[in-house]
MDTraj code that builds the backbone (N, CA, C; nanometers):
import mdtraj as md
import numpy as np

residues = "UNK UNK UNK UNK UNK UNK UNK UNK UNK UNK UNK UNK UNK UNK UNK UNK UNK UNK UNK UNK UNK UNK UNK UNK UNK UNK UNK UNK UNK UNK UNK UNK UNK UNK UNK UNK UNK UNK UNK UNK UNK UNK UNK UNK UNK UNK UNK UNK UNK UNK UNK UNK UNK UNK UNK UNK UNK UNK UNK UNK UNK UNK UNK UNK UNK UNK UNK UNK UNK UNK UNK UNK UNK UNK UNK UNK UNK UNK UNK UNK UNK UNK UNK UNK UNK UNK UNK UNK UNK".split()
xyz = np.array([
    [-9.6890, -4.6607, 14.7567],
    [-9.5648, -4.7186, 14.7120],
    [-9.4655, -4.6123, 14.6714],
    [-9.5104, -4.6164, 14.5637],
    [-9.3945, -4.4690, 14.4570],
    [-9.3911, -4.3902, 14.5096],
    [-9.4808, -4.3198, 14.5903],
    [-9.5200, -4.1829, 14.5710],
    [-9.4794, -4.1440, 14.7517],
    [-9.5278, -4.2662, 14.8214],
    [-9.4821, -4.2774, 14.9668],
    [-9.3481, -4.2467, 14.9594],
    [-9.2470, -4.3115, 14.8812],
    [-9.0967, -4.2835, 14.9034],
    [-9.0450, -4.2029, 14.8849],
    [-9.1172, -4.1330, 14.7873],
    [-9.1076, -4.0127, 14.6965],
    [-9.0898, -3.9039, 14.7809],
    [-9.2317, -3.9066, 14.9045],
    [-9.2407, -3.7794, 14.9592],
    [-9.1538, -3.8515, 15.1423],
    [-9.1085, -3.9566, 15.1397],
    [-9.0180, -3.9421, 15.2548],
    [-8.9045, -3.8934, 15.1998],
    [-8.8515, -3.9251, 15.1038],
    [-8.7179, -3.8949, 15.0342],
    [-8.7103, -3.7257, 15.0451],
    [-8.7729, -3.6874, 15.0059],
    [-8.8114, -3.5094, 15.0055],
    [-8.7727, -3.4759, 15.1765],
    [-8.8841, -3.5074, 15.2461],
    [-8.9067, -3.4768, 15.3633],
    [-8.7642, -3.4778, 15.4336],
    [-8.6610, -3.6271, 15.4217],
    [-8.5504, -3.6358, 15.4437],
    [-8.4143, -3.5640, 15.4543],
    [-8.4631, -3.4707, 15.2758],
    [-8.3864, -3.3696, 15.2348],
    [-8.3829, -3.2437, 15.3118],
    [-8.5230, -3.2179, 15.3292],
    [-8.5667, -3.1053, 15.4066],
    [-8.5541, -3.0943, 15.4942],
    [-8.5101, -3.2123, 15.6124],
    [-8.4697, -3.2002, 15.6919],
    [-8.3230, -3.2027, 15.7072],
    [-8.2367, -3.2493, 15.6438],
    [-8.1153, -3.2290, 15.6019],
    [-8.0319, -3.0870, 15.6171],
    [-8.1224, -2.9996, 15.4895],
    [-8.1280, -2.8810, 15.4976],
    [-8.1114, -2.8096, 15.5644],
    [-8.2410, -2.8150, 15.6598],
    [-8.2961, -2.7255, 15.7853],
    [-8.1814, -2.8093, 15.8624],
    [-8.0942, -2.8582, 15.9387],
    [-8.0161, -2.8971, 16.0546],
    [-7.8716, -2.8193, 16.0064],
    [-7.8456, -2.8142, 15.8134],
    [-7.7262, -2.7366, 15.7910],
    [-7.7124, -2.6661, 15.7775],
    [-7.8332, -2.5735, 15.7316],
    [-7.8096, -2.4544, 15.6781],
    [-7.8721, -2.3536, 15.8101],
    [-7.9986, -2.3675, 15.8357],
    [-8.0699, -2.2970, 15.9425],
    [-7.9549, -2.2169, 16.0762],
    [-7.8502, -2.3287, 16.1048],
    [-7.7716, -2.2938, 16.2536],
    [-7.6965, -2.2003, 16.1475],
    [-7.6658, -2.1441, 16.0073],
    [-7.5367, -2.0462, 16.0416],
    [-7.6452, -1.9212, 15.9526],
    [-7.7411, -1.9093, 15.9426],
    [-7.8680, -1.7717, 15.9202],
    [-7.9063, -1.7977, 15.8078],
    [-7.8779, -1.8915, 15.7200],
    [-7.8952, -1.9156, 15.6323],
    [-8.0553, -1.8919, 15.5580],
    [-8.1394, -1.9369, 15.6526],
    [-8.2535, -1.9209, 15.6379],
    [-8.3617, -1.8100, 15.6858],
    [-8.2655, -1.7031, 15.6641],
    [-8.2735, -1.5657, 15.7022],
    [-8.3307, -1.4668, 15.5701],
    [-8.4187, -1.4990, 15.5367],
    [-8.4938, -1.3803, 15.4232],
    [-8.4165, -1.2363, 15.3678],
    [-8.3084, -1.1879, 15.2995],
    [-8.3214, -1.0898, 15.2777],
    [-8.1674, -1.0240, 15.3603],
    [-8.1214, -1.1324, 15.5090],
    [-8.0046, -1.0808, 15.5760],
    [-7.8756, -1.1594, 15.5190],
    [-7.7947, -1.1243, 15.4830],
    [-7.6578, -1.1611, 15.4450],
    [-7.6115, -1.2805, 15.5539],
    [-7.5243, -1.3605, 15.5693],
    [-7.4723, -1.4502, 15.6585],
    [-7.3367, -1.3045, 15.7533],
    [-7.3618, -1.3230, 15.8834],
    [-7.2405, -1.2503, 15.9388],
    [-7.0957, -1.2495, 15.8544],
    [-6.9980, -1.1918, 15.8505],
    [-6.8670, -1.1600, 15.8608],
    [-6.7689, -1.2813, 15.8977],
    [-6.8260, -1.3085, 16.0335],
    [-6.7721, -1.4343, 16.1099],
    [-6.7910, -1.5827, 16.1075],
    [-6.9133, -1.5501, 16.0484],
    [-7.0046, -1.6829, 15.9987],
    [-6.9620, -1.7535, 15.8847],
    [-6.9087, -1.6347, 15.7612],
    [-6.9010, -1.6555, 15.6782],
    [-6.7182, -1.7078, 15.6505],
    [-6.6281, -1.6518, 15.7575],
    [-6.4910, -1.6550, 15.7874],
    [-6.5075, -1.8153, 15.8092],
    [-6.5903, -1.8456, 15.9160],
    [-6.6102, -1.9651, 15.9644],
    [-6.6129, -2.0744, 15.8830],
    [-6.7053, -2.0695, 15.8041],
    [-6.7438, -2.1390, 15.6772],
    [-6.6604, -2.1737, 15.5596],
    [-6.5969, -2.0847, 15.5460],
    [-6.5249, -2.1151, 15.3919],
    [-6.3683, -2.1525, 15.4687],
    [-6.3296, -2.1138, 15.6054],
    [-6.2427, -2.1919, 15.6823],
    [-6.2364, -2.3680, 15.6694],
    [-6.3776, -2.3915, 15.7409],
    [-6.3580, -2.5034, 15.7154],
    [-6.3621, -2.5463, 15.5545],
    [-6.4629, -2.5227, 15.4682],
    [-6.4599, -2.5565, 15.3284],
    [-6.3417, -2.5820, 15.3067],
    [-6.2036, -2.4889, 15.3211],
    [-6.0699, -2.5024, 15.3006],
    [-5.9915, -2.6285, 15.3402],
    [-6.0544, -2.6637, 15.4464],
    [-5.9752, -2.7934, 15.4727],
    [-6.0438, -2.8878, 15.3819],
    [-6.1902, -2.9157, 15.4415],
    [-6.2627, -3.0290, 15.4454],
    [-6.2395, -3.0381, 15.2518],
    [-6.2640, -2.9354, 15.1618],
    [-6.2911, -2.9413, 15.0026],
    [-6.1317, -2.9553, 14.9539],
    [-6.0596, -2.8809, 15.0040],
    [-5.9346, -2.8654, 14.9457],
    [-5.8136, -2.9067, 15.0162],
    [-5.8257, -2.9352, 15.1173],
    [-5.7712, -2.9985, 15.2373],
    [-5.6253, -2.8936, 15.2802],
    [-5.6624, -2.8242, 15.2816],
    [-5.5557, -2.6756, 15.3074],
    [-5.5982, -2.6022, 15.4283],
    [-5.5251, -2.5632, 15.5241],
    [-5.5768, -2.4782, 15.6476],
    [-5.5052, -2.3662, 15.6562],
    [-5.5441, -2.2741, 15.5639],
    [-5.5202, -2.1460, 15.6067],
    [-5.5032, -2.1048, 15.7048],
    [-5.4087, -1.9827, 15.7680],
    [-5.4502, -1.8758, 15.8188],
    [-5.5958, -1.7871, 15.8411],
    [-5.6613, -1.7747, 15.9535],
    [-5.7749, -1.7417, 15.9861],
    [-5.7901, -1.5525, 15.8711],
    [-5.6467, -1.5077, 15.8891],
    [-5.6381, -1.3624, 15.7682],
    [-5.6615, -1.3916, 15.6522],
    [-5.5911, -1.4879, 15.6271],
    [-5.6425, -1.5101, 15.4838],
    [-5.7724, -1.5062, 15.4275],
    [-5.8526, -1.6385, 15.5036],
    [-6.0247, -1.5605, 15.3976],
    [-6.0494, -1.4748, 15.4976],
    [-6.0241, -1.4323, 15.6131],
    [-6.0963, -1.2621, 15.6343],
    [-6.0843, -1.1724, 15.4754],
    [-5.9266, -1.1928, 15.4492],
    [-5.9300, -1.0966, 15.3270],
    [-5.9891, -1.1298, 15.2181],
    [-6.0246, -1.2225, 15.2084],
    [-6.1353, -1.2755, 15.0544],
    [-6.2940, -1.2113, 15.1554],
    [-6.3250, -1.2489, 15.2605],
    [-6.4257, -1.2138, 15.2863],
    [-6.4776, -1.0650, 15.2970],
    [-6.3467, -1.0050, 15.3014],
    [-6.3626, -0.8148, 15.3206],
    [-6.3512, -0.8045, 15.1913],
    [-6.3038, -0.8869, 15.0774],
    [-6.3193, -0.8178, 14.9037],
    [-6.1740, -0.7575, 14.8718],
    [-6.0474, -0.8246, 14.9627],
    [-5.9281, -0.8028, 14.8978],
    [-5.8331, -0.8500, 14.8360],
    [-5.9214, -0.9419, 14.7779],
    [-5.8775, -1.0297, 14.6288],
    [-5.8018, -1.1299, 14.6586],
    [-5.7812, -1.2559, 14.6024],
    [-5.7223, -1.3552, 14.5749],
    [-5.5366, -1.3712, 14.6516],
    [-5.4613, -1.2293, 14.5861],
    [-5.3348, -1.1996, 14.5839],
    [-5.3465, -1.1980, 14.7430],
    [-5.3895, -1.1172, 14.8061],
    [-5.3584, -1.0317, 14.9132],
    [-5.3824, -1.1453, 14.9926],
    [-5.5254, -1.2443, 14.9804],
    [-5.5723, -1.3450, 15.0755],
    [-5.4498, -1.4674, 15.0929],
    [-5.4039, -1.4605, 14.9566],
    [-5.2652, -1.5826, 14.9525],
    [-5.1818, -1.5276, 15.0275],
    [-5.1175, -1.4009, 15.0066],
    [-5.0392, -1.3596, 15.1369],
    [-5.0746, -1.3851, 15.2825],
    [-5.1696, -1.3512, 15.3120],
    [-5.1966, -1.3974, 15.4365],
    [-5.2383, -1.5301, 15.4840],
    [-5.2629, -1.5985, 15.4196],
    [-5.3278, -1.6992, 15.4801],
    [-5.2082, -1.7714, 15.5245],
    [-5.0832, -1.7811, 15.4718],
    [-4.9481, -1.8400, 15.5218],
    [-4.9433, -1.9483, 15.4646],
    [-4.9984, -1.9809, 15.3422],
    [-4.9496, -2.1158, 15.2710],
    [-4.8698, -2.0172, 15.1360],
    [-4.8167, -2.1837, 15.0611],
    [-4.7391, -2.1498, 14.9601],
    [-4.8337, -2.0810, 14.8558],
    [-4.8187, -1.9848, 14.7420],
    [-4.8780, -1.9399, 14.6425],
    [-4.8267, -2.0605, 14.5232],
    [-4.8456, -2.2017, 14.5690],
    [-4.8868, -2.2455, 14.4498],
    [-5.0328, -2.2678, 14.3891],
    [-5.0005, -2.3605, 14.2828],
    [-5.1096, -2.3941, 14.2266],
    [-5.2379, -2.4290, 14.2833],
    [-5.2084, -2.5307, 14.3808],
    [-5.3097, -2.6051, 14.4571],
    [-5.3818, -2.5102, 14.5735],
    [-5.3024, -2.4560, 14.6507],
    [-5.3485, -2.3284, 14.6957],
    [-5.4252, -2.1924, 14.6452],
    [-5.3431, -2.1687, 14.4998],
    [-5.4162, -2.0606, 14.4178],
    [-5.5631, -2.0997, 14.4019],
    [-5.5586, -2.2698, 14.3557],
    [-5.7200, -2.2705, 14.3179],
    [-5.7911, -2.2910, 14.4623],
    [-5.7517, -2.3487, 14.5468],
    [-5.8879, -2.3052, 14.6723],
    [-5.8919, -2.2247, 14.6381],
    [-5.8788, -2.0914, 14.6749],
    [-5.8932, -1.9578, 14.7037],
    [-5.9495, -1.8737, 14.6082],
    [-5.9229, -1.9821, 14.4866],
    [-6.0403, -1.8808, 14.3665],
    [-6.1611, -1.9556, 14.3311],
    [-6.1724, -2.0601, 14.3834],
    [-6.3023, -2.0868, 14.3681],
    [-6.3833, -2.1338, 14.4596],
])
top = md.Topology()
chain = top.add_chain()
for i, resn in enumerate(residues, 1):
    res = top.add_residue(resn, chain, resSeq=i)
    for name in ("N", "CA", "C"):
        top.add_atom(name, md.element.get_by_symbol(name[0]), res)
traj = md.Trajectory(xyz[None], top)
């Protein structure tokens, strides 16, 4: 009963997991996610979380480590508010 649902519910998850995370290296021991992978990723996050579509420069430059300022410049949206916070968190 309990315990049956218990461990499909799990199993469910785990497979969840493994179909989202596995395709971008995620499940890579010890290796960082690519450059591109990672451009890729927080690209979409930008729309889909914050519903903003950057410029593809923009998180390159959060992804190379050139801060917040520099990434708002490029990405080609406004430096407001709503924009400032994608990009910092």
């Amino acid at each position: 009963g309990d315990l049956e649902a218990r461990v499909s519910g799990l199993w469910t998850a785990l497979q969840e997991l493994e179909q989202t995370l596995i395709p971008h290296g995620l499940h890579v021991v010890g290796a960082g996610t690519p450059e591109e992978e990672r451009v890729d990723l927080l690209l979409a996050l930008a729309q889909s979380a914050h519903g903003v579509r950057p410029e593809r420069a923009g998180i390159e430059a959060l992804v190379t480590g050139q801060g917040v300022e520099a990434a708002l410049t490029a990405s080609g949206l406004p430096a407001d508010d709503v924009t400032r916070a994608a990009f910092a968190s």
